[in-house]
N, C-alpha and C positions, 0 to 999 in steps of 0.2 A: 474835244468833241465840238462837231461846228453847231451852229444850233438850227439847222434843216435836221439833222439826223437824231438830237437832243428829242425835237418836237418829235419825229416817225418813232422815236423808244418810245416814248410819253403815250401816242398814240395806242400805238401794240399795247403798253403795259396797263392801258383804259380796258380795252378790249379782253386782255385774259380777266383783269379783276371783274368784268362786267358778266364771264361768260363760268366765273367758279365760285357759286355759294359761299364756301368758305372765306374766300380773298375778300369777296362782297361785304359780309358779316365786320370781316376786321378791315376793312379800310372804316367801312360805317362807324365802329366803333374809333379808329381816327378821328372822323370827322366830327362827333360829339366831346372831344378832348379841348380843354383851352389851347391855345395859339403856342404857345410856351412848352407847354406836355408833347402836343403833337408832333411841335417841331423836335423836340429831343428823342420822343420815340423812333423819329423817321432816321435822325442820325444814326442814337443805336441801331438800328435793324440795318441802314448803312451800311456800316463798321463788321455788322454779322456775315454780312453780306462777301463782303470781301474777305473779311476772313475764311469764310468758305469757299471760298476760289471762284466766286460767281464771276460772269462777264465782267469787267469793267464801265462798260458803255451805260449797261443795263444798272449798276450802281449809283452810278454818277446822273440815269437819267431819273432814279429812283429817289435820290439824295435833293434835284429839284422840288421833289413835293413842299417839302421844308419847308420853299415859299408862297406864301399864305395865298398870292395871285396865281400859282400854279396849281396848287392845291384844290383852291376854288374853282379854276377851270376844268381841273379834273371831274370835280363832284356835282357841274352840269352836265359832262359828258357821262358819267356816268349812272345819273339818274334816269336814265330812259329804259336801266336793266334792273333799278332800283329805285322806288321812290320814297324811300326812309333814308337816304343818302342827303342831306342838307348840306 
């Protein structure tokens, strides 16, 4: 995946979590995890992910979060739909 298309998943996948309660609640609860936890979690659900025949694009731009600069970039773009999001 190049990484113009990496960033537009990343984007879109800002965007549902910011616009579905549910996804909101558990990234947040991500985002309150140590660095270590979170990141493991993010691989599991990964791994779920494809297991379950999900897009690939959408796994791999999922499996980014992992790192802790994406991550964080995430959790500015996403507090503007959530401000208990840190």
């Amino acid at each position: 995946m190049d990484p113009d298309s990496a960033l537009d998943n990343l984007t879109r996948m800002a965007q549902v979590i910011g616009r579905d309660p549910q996804l909101r609640h558990w990234f947040s609860a991500l985002a309150q995890m140590p660095a270590v936890e979170r990141r493991n979690e993010i691989y599991s659900a990964s791994e779920r992910m494809r297991s379950e025949g999900k897009d690939e694009d959408l796994v791999v731009s999922f499996r980014l979060l992992a790192d802790t600069r994406v991550f964080d970039a995430a959790c500015l773009a996403l507090q503007k739909y959530d401000k208990t999001i840190t």
